[in-house]
C-alpha positions as CSV (number, residue, x, y, z in Angstrom):
1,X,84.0,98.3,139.7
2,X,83.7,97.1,136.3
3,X,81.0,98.7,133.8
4,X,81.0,96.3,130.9
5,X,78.4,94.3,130.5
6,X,78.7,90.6,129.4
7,X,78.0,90.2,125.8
8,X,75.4,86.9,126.3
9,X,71.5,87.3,125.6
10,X,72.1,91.1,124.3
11,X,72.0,92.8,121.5
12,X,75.4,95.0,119.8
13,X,73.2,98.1,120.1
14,X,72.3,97.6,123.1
15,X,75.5,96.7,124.4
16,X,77.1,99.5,122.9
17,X,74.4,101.9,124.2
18,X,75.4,101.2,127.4
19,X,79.2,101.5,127.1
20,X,78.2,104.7,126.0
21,X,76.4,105.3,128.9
22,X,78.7,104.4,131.3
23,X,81.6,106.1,130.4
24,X,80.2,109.7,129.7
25,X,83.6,111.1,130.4
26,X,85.2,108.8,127.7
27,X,82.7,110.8,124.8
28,X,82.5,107.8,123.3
29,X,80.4,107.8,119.5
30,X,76.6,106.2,119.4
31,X,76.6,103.0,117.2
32,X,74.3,103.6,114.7
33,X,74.5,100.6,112.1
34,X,75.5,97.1,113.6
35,X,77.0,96.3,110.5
36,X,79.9,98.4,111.3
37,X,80.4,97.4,114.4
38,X,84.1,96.8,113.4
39,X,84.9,100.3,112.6
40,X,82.7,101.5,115.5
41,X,85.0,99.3,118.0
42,X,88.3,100.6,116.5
43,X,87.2,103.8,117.7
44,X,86.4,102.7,121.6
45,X,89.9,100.9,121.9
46,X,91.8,104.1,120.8
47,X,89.7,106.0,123.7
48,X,91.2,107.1,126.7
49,X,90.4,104.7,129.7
50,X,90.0,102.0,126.9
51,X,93.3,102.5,125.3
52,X,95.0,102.8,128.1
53,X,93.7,99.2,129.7
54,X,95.0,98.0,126.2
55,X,91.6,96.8,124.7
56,X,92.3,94.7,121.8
57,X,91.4,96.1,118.3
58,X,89.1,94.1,116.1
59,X,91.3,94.0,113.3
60,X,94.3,95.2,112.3
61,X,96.1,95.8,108.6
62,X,98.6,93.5,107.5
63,X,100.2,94.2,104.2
64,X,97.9,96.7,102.7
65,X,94.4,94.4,103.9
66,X,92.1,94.5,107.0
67,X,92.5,91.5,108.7
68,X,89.3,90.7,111.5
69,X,91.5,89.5,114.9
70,X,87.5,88.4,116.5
71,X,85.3,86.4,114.7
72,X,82.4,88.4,115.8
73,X,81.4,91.3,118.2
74,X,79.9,89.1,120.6
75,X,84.1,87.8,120.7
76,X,85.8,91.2,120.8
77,X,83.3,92.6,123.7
78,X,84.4,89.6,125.5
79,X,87.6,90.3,125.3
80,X,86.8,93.8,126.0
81,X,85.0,93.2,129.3
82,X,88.3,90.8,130.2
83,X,90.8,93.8,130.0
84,X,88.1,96.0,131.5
85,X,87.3,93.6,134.3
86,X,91.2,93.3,134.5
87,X,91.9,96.6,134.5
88,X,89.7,97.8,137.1
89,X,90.2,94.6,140.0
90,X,94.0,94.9,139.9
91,X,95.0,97.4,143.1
92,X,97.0,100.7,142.0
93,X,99.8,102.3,143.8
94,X,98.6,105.1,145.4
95,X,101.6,108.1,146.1
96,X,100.3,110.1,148.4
């Protein structure tokens, strides 16, 4: 079952509050100031169950420069919540 919630009528803080909460195992880091949102996000898609599902980064550096690939966090948690949702409704090959 997924855990993400959908980024609509929500704040970022809240949000990420409870991604943090839903994912205890994952240890993931409290977001403190919304203005670094970006930095705070990098961290959550190079975290275990995240980076594994492939969760897309919110930027990435090209030539030296930080280059935004959302336009905002409401985008990027979308796209979060699509590889999550993904991620968790495809069946896995179970080897018993």
């Amino acid at each position: 079952m997924i855990k993400v919630l959908w980024p609509e009528y929500i704040g970022i803080k809240d949000i990420a509050a409870a991604l943090v909460f839903d994912y205890p195992d994952e240890q993931l880091p409290t977001l403190e100031d919304e203005e670094k949102w970006v930095e705070w996000a990098q961290i959550i898609c190079n975290v275990g169950v995240f980076a594994r599902a492939g969760v897309p980064p919110p930027f990435r550096v090209t030539e030296g420069r930080k280059e935004h690939t959302f336009a905002s966090w409401q985008e990027w948690f979308k796209a979060l919540y699509s590889v999550m949702s993904s991620e968790f409704d495809t069946p896995k090959n179970i080897i018993i």
